[in-house]
N, C-alpha and C positions, 0 to 999 in steps of 0.2 A: 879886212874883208870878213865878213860875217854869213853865214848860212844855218840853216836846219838839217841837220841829217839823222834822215829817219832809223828803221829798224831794216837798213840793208848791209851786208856786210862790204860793203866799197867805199870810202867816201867821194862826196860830189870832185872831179877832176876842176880846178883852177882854171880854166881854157877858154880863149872866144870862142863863137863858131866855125870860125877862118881858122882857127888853130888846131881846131877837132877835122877838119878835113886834109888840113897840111899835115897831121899826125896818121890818118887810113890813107893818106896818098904817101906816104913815106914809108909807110909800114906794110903796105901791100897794094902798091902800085899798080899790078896789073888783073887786082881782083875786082871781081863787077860789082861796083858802084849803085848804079841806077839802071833799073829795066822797065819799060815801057812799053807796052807790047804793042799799043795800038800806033804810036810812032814806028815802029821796029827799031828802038831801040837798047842797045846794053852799051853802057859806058862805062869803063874801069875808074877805079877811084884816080887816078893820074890825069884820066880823059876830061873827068869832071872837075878837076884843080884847075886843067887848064884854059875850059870853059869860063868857072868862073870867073878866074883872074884875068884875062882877056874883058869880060863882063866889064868886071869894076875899072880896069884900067877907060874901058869907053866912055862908062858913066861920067866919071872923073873928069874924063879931058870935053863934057858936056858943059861944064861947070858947076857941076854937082859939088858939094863940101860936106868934109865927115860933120853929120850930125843934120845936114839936110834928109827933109822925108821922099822917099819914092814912092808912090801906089803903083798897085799891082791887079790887076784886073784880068784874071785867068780861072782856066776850069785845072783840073790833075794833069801837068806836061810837063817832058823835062826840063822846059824854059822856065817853068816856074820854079824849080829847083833852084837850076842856074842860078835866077836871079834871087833867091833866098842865099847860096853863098855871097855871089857879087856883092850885094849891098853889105853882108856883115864886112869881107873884104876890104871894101870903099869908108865902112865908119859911116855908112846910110841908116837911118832906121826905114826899114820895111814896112809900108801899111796895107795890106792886105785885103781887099775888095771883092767878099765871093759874087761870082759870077748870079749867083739864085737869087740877090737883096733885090726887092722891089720896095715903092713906094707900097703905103696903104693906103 
């Protein structure tokens, strides 16, 4: 594995994304995660592991396979979150689709 590490004093952590959420849901389970106000939502990082992984387990049994692409077509929600773990979760790459693209 190879990286660039700048002029921070930390180096870059080894981790997927699904690893960096299984590591704040291990380490602080019941602290708030994601806040969404216009949802009314606060989800603790534990709340949001099990989102996810619910998430990808669906995708999966859709017959999705790691390494297949999902689009994603949303404005700021916590489904979009969601589904930014999920797919790391699933081995999906996320393609992203903001809501504002128009033709010219």
């Amino acid at each position: 594995m190879s990286y660039a590490h700048g002029g921070g004093s930390f180096p870059l952590l080894g981790l997927t994304v699904g690893q960096v959420l299984d590591h704040a849901a291990d380490n602080w389970p019941d602290h708030i995660a994601l806040v969404v106000v216009d949802q009314n939502i606060r989800w603790t990082w534990s709340q949001l592991r099990e989102r996810a992984r619910s998430l990808a387990a669906g995708l999966l049994s859709l017959g999705l396979e790691p390494g297949d692409r999902a689009g994603l077509l949303a404005t700021n929600r916590a489904e979009w979150v969601t589904v930014q773990f999920a797919t790391a979760y699933a081995g999906l790459i996320l393609v992203n689709v903001h809501p504002a693209y128009r033709a010219l």
